[in-house]
C-alpha positions as CSV (number, residue, x, y, z in Angstrom):
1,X,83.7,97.9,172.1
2,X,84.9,94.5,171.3
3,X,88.5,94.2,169.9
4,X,87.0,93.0,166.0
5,X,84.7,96.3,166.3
6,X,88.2,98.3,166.9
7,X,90.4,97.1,164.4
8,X,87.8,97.6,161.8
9,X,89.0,101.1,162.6
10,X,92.4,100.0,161.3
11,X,92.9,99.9,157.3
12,X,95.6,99.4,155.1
13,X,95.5,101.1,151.9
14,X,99.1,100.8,149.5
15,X,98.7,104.7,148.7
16,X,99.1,105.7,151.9
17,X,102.1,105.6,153.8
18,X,103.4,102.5,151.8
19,X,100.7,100.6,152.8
20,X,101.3,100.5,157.2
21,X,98.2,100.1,159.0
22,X,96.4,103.8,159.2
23,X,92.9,104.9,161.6
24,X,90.6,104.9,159.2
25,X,91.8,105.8,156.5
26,X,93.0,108.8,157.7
27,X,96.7,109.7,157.2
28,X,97.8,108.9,160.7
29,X,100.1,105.4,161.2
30,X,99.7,103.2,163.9
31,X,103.1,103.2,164.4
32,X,102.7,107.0,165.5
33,X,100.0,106.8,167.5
34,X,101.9,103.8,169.3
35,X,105.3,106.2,169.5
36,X,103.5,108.8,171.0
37,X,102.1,106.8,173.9
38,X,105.6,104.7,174.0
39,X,107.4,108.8,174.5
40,X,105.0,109.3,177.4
41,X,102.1,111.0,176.1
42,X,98.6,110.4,177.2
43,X,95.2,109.7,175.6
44,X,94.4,113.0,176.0
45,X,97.4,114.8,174.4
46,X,96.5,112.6,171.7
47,X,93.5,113.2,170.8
48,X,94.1,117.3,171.3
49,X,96.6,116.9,168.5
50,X,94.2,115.8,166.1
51,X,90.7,117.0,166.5
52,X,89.1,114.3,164.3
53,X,90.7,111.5,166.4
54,X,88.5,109.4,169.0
55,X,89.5,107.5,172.1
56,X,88.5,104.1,170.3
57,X,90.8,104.8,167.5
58,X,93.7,104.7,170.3
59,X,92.1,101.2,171.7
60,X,92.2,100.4,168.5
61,X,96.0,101.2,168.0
62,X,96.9,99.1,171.1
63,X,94.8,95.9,170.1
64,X,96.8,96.2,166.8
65,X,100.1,95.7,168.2
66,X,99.6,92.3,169.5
């Protein structure tokens, strides 16, 4: 998936969370998803903590922080 494809997945919505970037629409932060990997998680443990998460939603995550 091409890197405009996954931040579509990213959305920004001012009654959630103050209006940080969120996975679509969802009320997960970037930031979170980011600090998780950053404290040594893994795609994987990721995605088992929320069951409606997918691995592009993580891709998208990391082409957001640049």
């Amino acid at each position: 998936m091409d890197e405009t494809k996954l931040l579509s997945r990213i959305t920004v919505n001012p009654q959630i969370f103050g209006g940080k970037p969120i996975i679509r629409g969802r009320r997960l932060a970037v930031e979170h998803v980011l600090g998780m990997l950053a404290a040594g998680s893994d795609e994987q443990e990721i995605l088992e903590g929320y069951d409606w998460l997918e691995p592009d939603d993580i891709k998208a995550c990391m082409a957001c922080r640049t």
